[in-house]
N, C-alpha and C positions, 0 to 999 in steps of 0.2 A: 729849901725849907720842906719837911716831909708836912703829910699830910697825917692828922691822929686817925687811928683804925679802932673804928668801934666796938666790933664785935661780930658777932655774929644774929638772925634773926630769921623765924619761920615765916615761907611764903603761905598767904591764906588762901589767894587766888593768882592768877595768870590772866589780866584781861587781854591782853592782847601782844604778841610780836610783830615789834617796830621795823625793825631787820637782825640780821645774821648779828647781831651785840647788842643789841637793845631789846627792852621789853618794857611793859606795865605791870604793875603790880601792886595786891596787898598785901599788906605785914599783919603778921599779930600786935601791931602797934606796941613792940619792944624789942630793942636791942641789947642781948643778953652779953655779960662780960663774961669771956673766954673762963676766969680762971674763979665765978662765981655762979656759974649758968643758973643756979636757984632763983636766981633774984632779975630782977628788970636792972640792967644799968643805965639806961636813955629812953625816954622815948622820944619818937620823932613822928613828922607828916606820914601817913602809914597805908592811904589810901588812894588808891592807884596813884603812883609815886611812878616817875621812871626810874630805871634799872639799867646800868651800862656793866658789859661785863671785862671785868677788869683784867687788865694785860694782855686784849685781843685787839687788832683792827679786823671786820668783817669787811668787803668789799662793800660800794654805797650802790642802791639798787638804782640810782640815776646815772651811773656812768656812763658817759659817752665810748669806753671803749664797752664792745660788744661781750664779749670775753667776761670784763669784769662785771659787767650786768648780769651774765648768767649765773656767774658766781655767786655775786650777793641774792639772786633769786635762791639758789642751790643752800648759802648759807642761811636764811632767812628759811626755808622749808626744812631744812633739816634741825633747826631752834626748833618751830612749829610741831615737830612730830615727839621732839625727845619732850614739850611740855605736855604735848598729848596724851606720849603714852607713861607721863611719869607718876606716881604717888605721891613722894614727898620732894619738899621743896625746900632748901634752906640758902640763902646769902650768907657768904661768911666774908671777914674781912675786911667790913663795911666802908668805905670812904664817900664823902663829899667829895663833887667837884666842883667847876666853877660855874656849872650852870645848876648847880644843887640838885644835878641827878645822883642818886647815889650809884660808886661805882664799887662791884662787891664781886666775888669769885661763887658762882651759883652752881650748888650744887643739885642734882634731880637724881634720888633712890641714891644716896651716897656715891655717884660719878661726879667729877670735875668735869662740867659741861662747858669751860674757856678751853682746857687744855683736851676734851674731844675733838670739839673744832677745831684746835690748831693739829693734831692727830689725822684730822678727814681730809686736811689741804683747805678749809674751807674758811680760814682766818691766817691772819701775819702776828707775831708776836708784837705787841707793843707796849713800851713799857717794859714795867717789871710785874711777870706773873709771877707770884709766890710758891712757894713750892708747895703747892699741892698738889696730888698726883689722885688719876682716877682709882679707887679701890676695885673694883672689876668692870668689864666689857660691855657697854652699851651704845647698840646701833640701831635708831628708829628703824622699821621694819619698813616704810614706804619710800628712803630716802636712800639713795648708792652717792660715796662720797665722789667725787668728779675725780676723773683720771689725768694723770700725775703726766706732765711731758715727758719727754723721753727726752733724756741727756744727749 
């Protein structure tokens, strides 16, 4: 059974990242339809709402292995910096899940910020990411992606 995909809709705030795939958030309290953007097509709960982002597993920052604790530290600071240093904010792709976070492909300054993280090493594909692809180059300035093992 798929899940219906809403739209798209603007972040008004970032209160806070949960970890390296989660976050908080508020909406302009509308979910606009792709193929009528003029108009509101939904509204929904729009204040600080969580926000999973969709097609990524981030490491969990309680892992008992050592490693992947840093990592979710690593991905969870590097979330942090790209909402720091970004301007605009938009969710696109919108879906419910089943704990009624919504899970949405989040864009910061027009970059695909699911498929940077998976780009830094610092998430796993999960699911199905949509093809969106980053429009140009964005690397928080105070985060270095973790280095890649050697085959």
């Amino acid at each position: 059974m798929s899940r219906m995909i809403y739209g798209y809709a603007k972040i008004t705030r970032v209160h806070r990242v949960i970890d390296g795939d989660t976050l908080i958030a508020s909406l302009d309290n509308k979910i606009r339809n792709p193929k009528r953007p003029d108009t509101a097509f939904l509204r929904i709960v729009t204040h600080q709402i969580s926000v999973r982002l969709s097609g990524i597993d981030a490491p969990e920052l309680n892992d008992t292995d050592q490693r992947q604790a840093e990592l979710a530290n690593l991905a969870k600071a590097a979330l942090e910096q790209a909402v720091k240093e970004g301007e605009r904010f938009e969710l696109q792709r919108i879906q419910r899940d089943k704990y009624f976070r919504l899970n949405a492909i989040l864009m910061i300054d027009d970059v695909c910020i699911n498929e940077w993280l998976l780009d830094c090493g610092l998430a796993k594909r999960y699911g199905n990411l949509f093809a969106v692809k980053p429009r140009s180059v964005f690397i928080p300035s105070e985060v270095d992606p973790p280095d890649q093992p050697d085959d």
